[in-house]
N, C-alpha and C positions, 0 to 999 in steps of 0.2 A: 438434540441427543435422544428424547423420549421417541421422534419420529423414527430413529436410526433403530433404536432400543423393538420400538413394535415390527417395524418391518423385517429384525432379523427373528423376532419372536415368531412370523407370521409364515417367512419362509421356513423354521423349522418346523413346524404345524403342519404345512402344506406338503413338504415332502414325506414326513413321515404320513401326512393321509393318501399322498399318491399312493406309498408302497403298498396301504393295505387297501384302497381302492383300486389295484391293479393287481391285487394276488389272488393268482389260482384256488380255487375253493379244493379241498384236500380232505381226503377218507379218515376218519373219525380212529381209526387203527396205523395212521401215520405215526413216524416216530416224532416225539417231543422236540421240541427245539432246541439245542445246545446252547445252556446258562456259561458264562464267567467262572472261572475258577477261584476264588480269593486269593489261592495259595499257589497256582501257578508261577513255575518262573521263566520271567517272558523277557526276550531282548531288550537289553537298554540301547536305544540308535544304533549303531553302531561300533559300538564299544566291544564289541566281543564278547561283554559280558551277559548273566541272566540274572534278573531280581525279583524276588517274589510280588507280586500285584500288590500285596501290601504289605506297606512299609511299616515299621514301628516307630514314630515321631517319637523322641524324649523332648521336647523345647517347651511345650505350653505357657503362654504368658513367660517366656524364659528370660532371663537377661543377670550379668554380673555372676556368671556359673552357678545359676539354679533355674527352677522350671517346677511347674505343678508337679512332676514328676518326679524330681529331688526331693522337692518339699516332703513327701509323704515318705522323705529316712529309707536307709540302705534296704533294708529287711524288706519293705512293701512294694520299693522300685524294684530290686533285682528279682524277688518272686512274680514277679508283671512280666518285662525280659523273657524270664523263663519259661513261662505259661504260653505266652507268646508264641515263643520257638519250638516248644510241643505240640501247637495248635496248625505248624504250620508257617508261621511269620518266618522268613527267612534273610531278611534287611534291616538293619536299623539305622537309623537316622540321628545321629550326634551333631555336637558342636561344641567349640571352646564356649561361645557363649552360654548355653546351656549348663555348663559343667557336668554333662553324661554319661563323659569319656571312663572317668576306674571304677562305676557302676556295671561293665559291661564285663568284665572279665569273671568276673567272680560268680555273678548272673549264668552266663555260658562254660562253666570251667567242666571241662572232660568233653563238650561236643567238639570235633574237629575244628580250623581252622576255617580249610575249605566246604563246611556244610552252613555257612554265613558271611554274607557279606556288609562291610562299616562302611557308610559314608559319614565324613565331618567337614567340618568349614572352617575357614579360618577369618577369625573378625580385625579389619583393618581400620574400621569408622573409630571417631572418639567415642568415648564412653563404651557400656557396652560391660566392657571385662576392666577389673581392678585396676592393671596398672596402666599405668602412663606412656607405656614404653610400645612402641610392635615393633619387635624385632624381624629380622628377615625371613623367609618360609622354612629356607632349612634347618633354622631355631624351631619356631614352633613346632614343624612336621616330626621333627626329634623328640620334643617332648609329646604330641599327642603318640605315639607311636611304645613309649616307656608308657605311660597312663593307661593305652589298651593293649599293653602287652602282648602286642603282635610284629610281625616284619613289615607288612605292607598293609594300606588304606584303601579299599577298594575304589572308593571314589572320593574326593577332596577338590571341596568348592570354596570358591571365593566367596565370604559372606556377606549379603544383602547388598548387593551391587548398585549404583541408582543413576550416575553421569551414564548419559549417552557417549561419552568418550570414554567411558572405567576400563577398552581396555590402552587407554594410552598411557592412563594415570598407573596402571596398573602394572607396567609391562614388565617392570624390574624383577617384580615379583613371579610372573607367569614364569620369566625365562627361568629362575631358580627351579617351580614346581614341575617344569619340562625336563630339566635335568633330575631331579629327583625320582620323576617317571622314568628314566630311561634305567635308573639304579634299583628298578621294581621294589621302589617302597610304595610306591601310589602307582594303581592302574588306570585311572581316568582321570580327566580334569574338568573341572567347569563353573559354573557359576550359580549361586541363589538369585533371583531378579528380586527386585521390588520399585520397577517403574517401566511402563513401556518403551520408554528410550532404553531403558539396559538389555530389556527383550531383543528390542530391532535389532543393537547393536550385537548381540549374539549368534545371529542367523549368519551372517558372512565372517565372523570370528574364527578360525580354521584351529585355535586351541582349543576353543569349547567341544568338549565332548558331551556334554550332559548339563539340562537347565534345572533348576529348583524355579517353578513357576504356581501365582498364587491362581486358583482356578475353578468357580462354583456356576451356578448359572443366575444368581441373584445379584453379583460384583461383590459382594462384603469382603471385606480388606483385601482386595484385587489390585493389581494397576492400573483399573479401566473396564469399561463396561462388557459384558462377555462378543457384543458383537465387534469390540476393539481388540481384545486380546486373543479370541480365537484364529483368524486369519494369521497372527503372530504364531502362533503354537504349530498351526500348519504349514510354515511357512520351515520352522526351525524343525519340526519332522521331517520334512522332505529335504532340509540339507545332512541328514544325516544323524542330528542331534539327538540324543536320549533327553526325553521330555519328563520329570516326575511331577503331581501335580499336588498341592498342597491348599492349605485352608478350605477343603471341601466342606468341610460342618464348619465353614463360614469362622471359624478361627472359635468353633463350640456354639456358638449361639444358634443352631439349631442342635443343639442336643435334645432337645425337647421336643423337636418337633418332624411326626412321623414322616408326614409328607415332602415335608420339601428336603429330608434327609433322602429318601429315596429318589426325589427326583433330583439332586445334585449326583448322586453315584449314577446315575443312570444318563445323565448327562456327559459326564466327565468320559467311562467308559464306551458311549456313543460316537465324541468325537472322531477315534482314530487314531488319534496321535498324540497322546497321553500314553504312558508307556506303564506308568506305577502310580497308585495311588497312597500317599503318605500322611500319615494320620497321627495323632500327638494323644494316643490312647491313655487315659487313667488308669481303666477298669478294665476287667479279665471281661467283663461283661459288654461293655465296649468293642471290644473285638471280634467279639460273638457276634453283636450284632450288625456290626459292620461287612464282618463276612455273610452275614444273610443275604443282607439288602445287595450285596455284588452277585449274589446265587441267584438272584429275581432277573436278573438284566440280561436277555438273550443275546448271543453274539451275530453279530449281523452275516447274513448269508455271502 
């Protein structure tokens, strides 16, 4: 694995030294290089749809309908939310597990509808959320839908997928959320991964529209080492799939640290086929800084 690990380290070295060991030397009065936009909104796959390059995560350490985020009471979450949306953030990222959902209305009330778009998940594993019971999609999608107080979900995933077969175990339920698309309460469908068997099995899945995929260049709580799961990613790009990429600050544990914060954004946004990058913000400051370090990263020619 370490062998696999340097050799893909070694080829992405090499190309990127070919490029500047075969570029043109250029007048000191050329124009600068075009940086990333943070707050761009750029295609998801093929969905039709456009999502701001950054996402606003609510989940951090989440589970049983809270999260870092919760934690810190209505008043200091929903002013985050909003700071967010003024800064630019035009996506949020929910989940029943989380419990983020009646945070968000009250957070956005008076901006349009269509000037944001919700993604949420719905959790089918044991544990997880309170009770005992999962009812069928069109039960929950009812309630998440009363909770954010809207008509439709922009995008709604299956949460934390892991069988290499989830989607046979799964199907009853897809066929429900296929119907419910077609009744424009949800515009996309798809899935969260957390194993690269869920990955693979996503690439020829023809209901996935869009992955939740975990993705830094270090693996920290990834599926698999980045020279495993990036061939996946570009794989499920090029069927079409809107890719979001998550746990870039390594699930927080590089909060701290400048470097390899920079260089995981600069990774992520190099591959190609990462679409949006989703992030489980605290801090007003957080976001600041994260739209920095996306402004440093030129967009390839």
């Amino acid at each position: 694995m370490n062998i696999k690990r340097r050799a893909f380290l070694k080829q992405s070295a090499l190309g990127v030294g070919g490029i500047l060991a075969g570029a043109p030397l250029v007048r000191a009065e050329a124009a600068p290089q075009k940086t990333f936009d943070p707050y761009a909104l750029v295609p998801l796959g093929q969905t039709g749809m456009k999502f701001s390059r950054i996402t606003m995560g609510t989940g951090s350490h989440g589970g049983y309908r809270s999260s870092n985020q919760t934690r810190e009471g209505r008043e200091v979450f929903q002013k985050l939310l909003r700071d967010a949306h003024e800064r630019g953030v035009r996506t949020y990222d929910l989940a029943d597990l989380y419990g983020s959902h009646t945070y968000l209305p009250p957070a956005l009330a008076g901006i349009p509808r269509e000037n944001y778009q919700l993604i949420s998940k719905i959790w089918w594993n044991n544990g997880g959320i309170p009770e005992f019971e999962r009812p069928d999609a069109d039960v929950v999608v009812a309630r998440f839908l009363r909770e954010l107080k809207t008509d439709y979900i922009d995008l709604l995933l299956l949460h934390c997928v892991t069988a290499a077969d989830w989607p046979v175990q799964l199907r009853s339920q897809m066929d429900i959320l296929t119907k419910l698309k077609a009744q424009g309460k949800i515009r996309a469908l798809g899935v969260s991964c957390h194993s690269l068997e869920a990955l693979q099995a996503a690439i020829t899945e023809p209901w996935v529209e869009s992955v939740h995929t975990r993705i830094n260049p270090y693996g920290m709580s990834m599926d698999g080492p980045a020279y495993e799961v990036v061939p996946v990613l570009k794989r499920l790009h090029a069927a079409g799939k809107g890719v979001i990429g998550m746990k870039l600050i390594g699930e927080g544990r590089l909060r701290h640290d400048d470097v390899r914060r920079d260089e995981s954004v600069r990774f992520a946004l190099g591959l190609g086929c990462v679409d949006v990058l989703n992030v489980g913000f605290e801090k007003v400051t957080e976001i600041d800084d994260f739209a920095a370090r996306v402004r440093k990263v030129p967009v390839p020619a």
